[in-house]
SEDREN-140385 format. One line per 3 residues: number of its first residue (from 1); for each residue y, z, x of N, C-alpha, C. Coordinates in steps of 0.2 Angstrom, whole numbers, plus 5000, padded with zeros to 4 digits. Atoms other than C-alpha are relative to their C-alpha. Layout:
N
NUM> Y,Z,X,Y,Z,X,Y,Z,X  ...
//
This chain:
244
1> 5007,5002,4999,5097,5871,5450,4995,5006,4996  5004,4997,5003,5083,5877,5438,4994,5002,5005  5005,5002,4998,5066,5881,5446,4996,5004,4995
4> 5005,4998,5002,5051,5884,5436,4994,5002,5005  5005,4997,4995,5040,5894,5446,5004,5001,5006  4996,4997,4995,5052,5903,5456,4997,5005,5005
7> 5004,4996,4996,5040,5912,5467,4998,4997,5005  5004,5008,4994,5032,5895,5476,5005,5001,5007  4999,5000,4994,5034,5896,5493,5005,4993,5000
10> 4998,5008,4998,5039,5877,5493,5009,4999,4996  4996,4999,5004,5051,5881,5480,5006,5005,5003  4997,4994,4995,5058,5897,5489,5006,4994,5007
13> 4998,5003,4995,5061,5885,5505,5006,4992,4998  4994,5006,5003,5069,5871,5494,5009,5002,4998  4993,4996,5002,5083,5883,5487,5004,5002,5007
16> 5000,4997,4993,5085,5890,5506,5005,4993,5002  4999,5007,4996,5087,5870,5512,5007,4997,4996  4994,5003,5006,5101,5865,5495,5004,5004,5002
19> 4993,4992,4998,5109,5883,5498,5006,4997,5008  4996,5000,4991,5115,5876,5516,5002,4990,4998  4997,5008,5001,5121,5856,5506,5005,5003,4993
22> 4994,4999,5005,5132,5864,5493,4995,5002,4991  5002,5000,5005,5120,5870,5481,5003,5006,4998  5000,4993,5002,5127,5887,5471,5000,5003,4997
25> 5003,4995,5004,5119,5893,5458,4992,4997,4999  5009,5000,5003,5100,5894,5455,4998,5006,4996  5001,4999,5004,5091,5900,5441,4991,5001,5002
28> 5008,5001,4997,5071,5905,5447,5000,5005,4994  5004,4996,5004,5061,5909,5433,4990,5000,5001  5006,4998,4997,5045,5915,5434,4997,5008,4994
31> 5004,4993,5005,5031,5929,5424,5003,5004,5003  5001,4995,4998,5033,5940,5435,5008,5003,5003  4993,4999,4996,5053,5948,5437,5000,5003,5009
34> 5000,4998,4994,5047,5959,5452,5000,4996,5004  5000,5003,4998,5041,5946,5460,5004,4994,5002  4995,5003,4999,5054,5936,5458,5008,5001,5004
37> 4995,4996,4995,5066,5950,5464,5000,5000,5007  5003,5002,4998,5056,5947,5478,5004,4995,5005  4998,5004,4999,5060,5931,5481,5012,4999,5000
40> 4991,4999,5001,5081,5934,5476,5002,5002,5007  4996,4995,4992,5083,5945,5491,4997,4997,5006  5002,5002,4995,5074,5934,5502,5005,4993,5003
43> 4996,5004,5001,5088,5921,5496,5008,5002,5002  4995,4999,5001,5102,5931,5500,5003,4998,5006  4995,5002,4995,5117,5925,5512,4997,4992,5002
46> 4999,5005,5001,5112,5907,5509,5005,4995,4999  4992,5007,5002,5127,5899,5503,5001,5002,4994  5002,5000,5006,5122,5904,5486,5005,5005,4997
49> 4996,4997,5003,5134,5910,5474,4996,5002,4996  5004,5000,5004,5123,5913,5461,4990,5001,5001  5011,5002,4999,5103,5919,5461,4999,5005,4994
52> 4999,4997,5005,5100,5923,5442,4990,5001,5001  5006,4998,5001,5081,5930,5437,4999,4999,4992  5003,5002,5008,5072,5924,5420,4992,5001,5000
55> 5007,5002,5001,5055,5926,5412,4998,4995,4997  5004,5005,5003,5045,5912,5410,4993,4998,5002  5010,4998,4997,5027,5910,5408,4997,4993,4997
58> 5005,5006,4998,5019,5893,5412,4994,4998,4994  5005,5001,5004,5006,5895,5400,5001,5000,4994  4996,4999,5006,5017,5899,5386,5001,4995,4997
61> 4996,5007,5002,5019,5882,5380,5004,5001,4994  4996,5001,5004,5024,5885,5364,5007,5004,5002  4994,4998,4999,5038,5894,5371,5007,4997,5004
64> 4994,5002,4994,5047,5882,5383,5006,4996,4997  4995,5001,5004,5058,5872,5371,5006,5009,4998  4996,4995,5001,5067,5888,5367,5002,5003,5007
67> 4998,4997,4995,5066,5897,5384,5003,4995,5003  4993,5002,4996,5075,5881,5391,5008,5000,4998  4996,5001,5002,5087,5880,5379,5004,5009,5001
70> 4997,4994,4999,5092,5899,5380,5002,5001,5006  5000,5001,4993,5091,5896,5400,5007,4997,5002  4993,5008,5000,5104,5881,5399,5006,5004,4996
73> 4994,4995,5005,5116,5892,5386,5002,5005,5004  4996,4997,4994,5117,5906,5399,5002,4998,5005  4999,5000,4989,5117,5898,5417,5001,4991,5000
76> 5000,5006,4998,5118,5880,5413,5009,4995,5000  5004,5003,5000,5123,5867,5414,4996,4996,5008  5003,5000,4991,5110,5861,5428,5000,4991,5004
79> 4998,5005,4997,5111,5846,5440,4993,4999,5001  5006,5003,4994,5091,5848,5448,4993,5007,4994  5005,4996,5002,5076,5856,5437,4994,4997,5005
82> 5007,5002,4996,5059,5858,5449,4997,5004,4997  5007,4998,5004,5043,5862,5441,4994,5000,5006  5002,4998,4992,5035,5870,5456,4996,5006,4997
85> 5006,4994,5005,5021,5883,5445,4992,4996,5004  5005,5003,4999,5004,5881,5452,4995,5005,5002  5005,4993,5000,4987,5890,5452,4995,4996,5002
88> 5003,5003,4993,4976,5883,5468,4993,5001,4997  5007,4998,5002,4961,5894,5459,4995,5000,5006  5005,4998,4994,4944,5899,5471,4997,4992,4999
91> 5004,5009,5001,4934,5883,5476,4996,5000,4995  5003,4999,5005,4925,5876,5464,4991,4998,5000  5008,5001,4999,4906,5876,5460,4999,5002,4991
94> 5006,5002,5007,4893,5872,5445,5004,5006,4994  5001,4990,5007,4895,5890,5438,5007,5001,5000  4995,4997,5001,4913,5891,5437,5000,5001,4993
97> 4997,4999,5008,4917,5899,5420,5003,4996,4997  4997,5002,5005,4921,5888,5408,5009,5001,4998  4992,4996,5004,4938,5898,5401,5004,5001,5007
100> 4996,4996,4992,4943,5902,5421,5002,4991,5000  4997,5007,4997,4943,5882,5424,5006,4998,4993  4996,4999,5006,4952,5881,5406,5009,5001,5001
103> 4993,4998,4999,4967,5891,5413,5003,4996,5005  4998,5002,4995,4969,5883,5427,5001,4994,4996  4998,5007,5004,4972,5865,5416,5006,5002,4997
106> 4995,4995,5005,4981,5877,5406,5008,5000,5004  4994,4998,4996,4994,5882,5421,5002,4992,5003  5000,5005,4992,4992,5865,5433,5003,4994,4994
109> 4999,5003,5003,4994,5853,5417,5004,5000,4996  4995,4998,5007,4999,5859,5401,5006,5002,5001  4993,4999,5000,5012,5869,5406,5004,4995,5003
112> 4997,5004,4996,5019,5858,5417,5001,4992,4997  4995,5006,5005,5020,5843,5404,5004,5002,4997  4996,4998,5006,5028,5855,5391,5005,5002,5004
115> 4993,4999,4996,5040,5860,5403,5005,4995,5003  4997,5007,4997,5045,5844,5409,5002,4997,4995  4997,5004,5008,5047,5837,5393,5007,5004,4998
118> 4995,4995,5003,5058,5853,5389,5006,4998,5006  4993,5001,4996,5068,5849,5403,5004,4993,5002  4996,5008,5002,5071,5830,5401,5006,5002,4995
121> 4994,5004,5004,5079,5834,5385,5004,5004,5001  4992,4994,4999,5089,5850,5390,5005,4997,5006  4996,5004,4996,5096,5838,5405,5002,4995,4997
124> 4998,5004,5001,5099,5825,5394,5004,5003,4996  4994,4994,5003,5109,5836,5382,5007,5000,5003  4993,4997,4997,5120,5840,5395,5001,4994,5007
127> 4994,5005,4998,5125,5824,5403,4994,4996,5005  5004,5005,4995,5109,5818,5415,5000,5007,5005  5001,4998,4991,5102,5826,5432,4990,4998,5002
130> 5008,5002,4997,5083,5826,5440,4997,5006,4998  5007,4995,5000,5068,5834,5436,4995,4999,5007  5005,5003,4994,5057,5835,5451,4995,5004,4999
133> 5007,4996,5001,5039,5839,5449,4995,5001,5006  5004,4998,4994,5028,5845,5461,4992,4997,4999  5008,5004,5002,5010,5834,5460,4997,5001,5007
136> 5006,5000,4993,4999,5834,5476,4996,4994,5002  5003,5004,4996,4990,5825,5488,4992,4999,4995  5005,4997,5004,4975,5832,5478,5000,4995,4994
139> 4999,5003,5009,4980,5821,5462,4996,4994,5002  5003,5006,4999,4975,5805,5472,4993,4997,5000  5006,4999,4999,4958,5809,5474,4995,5007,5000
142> 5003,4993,5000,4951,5825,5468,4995,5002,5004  5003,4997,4996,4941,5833,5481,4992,5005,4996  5005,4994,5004,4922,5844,5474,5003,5005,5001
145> 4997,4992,4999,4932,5859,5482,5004,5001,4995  4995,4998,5003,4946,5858,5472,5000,4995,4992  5001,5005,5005,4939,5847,5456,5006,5002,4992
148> 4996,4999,5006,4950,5857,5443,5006,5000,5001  4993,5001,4996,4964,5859,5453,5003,4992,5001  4999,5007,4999,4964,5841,5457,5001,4996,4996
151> 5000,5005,5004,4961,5833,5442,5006,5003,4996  4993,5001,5003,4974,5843,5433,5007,4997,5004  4996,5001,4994,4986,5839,5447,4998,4992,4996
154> 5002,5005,5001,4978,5820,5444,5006,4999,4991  4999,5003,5006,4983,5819,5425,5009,5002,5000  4991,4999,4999,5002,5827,5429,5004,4994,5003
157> 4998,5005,4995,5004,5814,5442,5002,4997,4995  4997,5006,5003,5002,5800,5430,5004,5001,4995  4993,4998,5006,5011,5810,5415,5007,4999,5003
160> 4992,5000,4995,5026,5812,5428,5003,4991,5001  4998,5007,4995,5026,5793,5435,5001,4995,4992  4997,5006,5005,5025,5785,5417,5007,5005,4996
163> 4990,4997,5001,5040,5799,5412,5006,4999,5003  4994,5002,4995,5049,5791,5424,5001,4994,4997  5001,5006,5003,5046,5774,5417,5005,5002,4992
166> 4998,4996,5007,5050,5784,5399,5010,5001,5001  4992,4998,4997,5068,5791,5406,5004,4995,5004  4996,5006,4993,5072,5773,5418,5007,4999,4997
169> 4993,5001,5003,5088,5770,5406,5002,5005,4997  4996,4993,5002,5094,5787,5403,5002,5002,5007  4996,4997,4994,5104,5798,5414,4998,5005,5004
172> 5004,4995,4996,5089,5810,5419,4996,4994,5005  5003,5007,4994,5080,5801,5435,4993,5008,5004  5007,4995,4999,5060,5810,5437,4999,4999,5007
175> 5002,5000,4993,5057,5813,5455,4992,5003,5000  5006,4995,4996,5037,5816,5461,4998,5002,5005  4998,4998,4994,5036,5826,5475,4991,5000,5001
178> 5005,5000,5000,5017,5822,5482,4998,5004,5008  5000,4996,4992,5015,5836,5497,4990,4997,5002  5010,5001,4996,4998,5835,5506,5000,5009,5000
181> 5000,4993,4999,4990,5852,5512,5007,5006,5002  4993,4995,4999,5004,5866,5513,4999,5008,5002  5003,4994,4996,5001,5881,5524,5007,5004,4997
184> 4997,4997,5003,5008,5893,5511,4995,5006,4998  5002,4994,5002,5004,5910,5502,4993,4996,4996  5006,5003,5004,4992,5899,5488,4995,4997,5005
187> 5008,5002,4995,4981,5891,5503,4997,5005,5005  5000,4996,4991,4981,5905,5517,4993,5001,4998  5009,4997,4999,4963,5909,5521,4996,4992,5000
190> 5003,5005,5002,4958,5890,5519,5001,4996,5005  5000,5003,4995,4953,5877,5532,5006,4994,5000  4999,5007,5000,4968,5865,5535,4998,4994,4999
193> 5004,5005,5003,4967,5847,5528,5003,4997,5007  4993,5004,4993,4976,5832,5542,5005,5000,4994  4995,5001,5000,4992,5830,5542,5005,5007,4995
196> 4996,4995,5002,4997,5847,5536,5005,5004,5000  4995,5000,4998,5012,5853,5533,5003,5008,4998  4997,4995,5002,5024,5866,5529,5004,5002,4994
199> 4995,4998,5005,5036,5874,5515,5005,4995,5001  4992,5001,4999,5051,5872,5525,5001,4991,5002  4999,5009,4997,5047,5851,5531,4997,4997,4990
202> 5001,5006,5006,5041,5848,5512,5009,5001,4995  4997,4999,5002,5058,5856,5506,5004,4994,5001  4995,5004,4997,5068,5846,5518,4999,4993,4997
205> 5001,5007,5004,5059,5830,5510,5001,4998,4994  4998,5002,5007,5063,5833,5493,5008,5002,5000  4993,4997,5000,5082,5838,5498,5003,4992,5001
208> 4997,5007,4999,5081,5819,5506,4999,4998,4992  5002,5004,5008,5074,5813,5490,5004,5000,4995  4993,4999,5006,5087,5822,5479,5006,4995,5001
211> 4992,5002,4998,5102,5814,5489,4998,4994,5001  5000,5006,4999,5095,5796,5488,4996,4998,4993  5004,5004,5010,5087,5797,5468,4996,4997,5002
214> 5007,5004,4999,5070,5793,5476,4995,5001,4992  5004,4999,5006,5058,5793,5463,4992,5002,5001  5006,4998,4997,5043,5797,5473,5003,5004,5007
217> 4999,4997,4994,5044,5809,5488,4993,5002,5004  5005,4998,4996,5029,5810,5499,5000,5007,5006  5001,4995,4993,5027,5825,5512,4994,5002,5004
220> 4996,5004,4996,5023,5821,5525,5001,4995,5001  5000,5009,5001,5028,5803,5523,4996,4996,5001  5004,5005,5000,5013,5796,5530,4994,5000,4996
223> 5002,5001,5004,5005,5800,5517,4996,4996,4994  5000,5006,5003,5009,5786,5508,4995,4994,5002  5006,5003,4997,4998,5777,5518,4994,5000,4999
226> 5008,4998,5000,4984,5787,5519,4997,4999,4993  5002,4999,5007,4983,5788,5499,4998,4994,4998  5004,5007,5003,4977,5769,5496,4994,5002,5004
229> 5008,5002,4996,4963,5770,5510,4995,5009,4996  5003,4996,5004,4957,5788,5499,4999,4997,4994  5005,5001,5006,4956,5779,5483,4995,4994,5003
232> 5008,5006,4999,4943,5763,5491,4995,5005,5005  5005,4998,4998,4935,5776,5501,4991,4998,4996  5005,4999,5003,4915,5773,5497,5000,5005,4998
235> 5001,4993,5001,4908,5787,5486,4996,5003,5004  5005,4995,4995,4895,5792,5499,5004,5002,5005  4997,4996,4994,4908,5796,5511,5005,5004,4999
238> 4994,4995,5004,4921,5802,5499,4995,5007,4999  5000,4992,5002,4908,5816,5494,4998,5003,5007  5001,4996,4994,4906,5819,5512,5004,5004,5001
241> 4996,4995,5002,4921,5823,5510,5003,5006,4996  4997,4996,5007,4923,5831,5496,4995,5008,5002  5004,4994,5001,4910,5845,5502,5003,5004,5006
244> 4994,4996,4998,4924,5851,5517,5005,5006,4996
//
């Protein structure tokens, strides 16, 4: 298993969950090595035979065709690439910087379609496996709070759903993983949304997901439901909410 943003809590808790079904080697890359050594040693006596460490930098776009292929040449070939990189950024308001909302498209979108693409073809190279992307509850309906964060999330969503459509007759199978709120390091300090959840219950949901080649994964499942009755919300009472 590859993970792109190997520091993610949700990601952290997914390896933990695979590590104890027969997964044994993982590959967490990530900018930050310390940080990632960090996470290595939090993984240890999981199951795991393997916890390799790589630089890789999300915003790098032009560099991810190469860093996967160099990745795949040392530690491959892989069965499960997740694309779990995410930058929550401060709530948003009128006066946000230009260039600060910028990077945040930067991390939450771009990188995140060029990575995925780079890892369609490095799985399809070697024989087929999944890509699982991390999209959000946020994508359904971007919130004022979290307008840039949401709407990149928004545009990955639909990239990811018709890349699934794109790869239906090939041997890679694109899983979207659509958490709701996640009481993690990136939210702490922030009021709970409903039906909020945790790392280790979104992990467990994308481990069923893996073992049944869903192609959507909701967490927590009833999600699924609530996400129609968000987009016909009226707008007057969506911004009521949107100012929570």
């Amino acid at each position: 298993m590859l993970v792109l943003g190997g520091t993610s809590d949700i990601a952290e808790a997914t390896v933990r969950q695979l590590g104890g079904q027969g997964l044994r080697t993982v590959v967490l890359a990530g900018r930050s090595i310390d940080r990632l050594t960090i996470t290595q040693a939090k993984l240890r006596h999981t199951g795991l035979e393997e916890i390799a460490l790589v630089e890789f930098d999300a915003a790098a776009t032009d560099t991810h065709d190469d860093a996967l292929r160099r990745i795949a040449d040392a530690h491959g070939p892989f069965d499960v690439v997740l694309v779990a990189f995410g930058d929550l950024g401060d709530p948003f308001s009128i006066d946000l910087a230009s260039d600060v909302a910028a990077d945040l498209v930067t991390t939450n979108f771009n990188g995140a379609v060029s990575s995925s693409l780079a890892a369609v073809r490095m799985l399809s190279n070697s024989g087929g496996g999944t890509l699982a992307v991390i999209s959000s509850i946020a994508a359904v309906r971007p919130r004022v709070g979290n307008l840039v964060y949401g709407s990149a999330k928004a545009g990955l969503d639909a990239f990811a759903t018709a890349l699934a459509d794109a790869t239906n007759r090939t041997p890679v199978n694109v899983m979207i993983v659509r958490p709701g709120f996640v009481h993690s390091a990136m939210t702490e300090g922030l009021e709970p949304a409903p039906f909020a959840t945790t790392p280790e219950e979104v992990a467990a949901d994308i481990a069923k997901g893996l073992a049944k080649g869903a192609s959507v994964v909701w967490s927590p499942g009833i999600l699924r439901f609530v996400a129609p009755v968000l987009r016909l919300l009226p707008s007057k009472v969506w911004r009521r909410i949107s100012e929570r």
